[in-house]
C-alpha positions as CSV (number, residue, x, y, z in Angstrom):
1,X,59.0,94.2,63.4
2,X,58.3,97.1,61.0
3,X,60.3,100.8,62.0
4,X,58.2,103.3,63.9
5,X,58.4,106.0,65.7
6,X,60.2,104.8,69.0
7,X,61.9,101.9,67.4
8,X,65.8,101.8,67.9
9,X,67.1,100.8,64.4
10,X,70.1,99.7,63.3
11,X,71.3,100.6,59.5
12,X,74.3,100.2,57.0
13,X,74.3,102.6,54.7
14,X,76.4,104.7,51.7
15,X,75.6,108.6,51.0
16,X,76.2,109.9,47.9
17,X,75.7,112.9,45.8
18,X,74.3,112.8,42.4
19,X,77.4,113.1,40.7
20,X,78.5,109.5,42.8
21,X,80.7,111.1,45.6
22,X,80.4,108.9,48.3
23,X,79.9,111.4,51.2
24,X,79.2,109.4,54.3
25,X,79.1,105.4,54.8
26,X,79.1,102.5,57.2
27,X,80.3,100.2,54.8
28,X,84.3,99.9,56.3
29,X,82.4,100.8,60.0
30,X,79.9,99.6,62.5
31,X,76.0,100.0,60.9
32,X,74.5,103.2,62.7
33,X,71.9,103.0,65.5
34,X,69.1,105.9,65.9
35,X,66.0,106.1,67.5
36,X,63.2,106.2,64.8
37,X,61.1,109.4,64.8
38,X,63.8,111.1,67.1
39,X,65.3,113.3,64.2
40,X,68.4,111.9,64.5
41,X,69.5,111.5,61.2
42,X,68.3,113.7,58.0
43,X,64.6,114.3,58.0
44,X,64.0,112.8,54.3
45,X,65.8,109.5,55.0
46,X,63.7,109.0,58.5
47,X,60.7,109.2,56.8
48,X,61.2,106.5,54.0
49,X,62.4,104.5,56.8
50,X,58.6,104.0,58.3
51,X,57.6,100.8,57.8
52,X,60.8,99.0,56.8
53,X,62.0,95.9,58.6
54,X,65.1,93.8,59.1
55,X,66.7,92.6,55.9
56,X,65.0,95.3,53.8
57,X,66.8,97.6,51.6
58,X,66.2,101.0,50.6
59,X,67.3,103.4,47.6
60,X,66.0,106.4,47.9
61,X,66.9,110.1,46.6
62,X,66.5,113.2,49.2
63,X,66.2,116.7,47.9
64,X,67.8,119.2,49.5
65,X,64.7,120.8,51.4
66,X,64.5,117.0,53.6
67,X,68.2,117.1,53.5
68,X,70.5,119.8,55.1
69,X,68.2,122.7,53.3
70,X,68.3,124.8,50.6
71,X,71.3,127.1,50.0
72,X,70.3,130.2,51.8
73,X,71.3,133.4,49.5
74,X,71.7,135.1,53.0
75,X,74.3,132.8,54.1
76,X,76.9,134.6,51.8
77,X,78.5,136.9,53.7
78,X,81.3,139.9,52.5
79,X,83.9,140.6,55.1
80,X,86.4,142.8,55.1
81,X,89.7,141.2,54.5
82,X,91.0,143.6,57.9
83,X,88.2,141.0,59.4
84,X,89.8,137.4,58.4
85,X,93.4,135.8,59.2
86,X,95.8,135.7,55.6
87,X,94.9,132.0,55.3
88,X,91.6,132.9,54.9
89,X,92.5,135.1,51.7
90,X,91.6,132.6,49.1
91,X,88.6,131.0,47.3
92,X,88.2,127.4,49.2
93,X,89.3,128.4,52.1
94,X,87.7,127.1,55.5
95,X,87.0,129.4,58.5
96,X,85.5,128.5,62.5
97,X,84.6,130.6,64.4
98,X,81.2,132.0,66.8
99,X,78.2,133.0,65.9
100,X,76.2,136.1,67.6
101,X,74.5,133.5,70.1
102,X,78.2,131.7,70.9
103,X,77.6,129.2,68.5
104,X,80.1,127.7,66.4
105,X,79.7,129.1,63.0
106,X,81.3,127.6,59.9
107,X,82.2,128.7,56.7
108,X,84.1,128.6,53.1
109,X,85.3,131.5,51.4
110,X,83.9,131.2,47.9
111,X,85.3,134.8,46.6
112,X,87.9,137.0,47.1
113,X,87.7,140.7,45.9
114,X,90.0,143.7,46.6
115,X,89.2,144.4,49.9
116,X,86.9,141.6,51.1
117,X,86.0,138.0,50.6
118,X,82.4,136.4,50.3
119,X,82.3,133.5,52.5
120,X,79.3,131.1,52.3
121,X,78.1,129.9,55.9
122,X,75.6,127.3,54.7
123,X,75.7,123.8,55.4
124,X,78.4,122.9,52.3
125,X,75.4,120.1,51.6
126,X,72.8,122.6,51.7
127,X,71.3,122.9,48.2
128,X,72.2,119.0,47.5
129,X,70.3,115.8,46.5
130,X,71.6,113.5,48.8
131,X,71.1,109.7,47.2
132,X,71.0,106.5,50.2
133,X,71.6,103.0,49.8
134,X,70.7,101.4,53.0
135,X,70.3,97.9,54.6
136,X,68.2,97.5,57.8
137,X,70.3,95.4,60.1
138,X,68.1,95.1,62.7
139,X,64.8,97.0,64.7
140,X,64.7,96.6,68.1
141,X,61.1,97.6,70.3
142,X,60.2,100.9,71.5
143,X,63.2,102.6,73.4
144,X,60.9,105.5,74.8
């Protein structure tokens, strides 16, 4: 059975960036199970996936705009260093919190300056070419 849209689908699979740091895998796990066409996993990945079937491999390279997105300049963010707890006082730094909406927000101080700190709240894979090795395990019928 080839993967379409509707198809539950069943995948091993190693995530890597282009510099070979492995960023996600099943390979010490259980393969991953998503609904085709569901946008469960990244965008750029579903889409090669069309037409594949069960022993098929895949290597495919996803830019950033299929991945988690380009690295949005707005993202960066100056705040007051009154604003932020002391840990959050140095480059590398990871912060939580909520967003306007109640959201949870995250984000990584990139700069500090004398009285403030630029922290980037994009995705810390936004702006990256994400590279996938994956094996189709198995595709099961339409789930819908």
């Amino acid at each position: 059975m080839k993967i379409q849209d509707g198809c539950t689908v069943i995948i091993d699979y190693t995530m890597t960036l282009e510099n070979g740091e492995i960023i996600d895998s099943t390979r010490d796990t259980d393969p991953l199970s998503y609904i085709q066409g569901q946008g469960e996993i990244i965008a750029g990945l579903e889409k090669m996936m069309l037409g594949l079937e069960k022993g098929n491999d895949l290597e495919v390279a996803v830019p950033a705009a299929e991945g988690f997105g380009e690295s949005d300049p707005e993202a960066f963010i100056e705040i007051p260093k009154t604003d932020l707890p002391p840990e959050a006082l140095e480059a590398g730094a990871q912060l939580q919190g909520q967003g306007p909406q109640g959201q949870d927000i995250e984000g990584r101080v990139v700069e500090v300056k004398e009285n403030s700190a630029v922290v980037d709240f994009n995705h810390p894979l936004a702006g990256k070419t994400l590279l996938f090795a994956v094996v189709v395990v198995d595709v099961l019928g339409d789930q819908s």
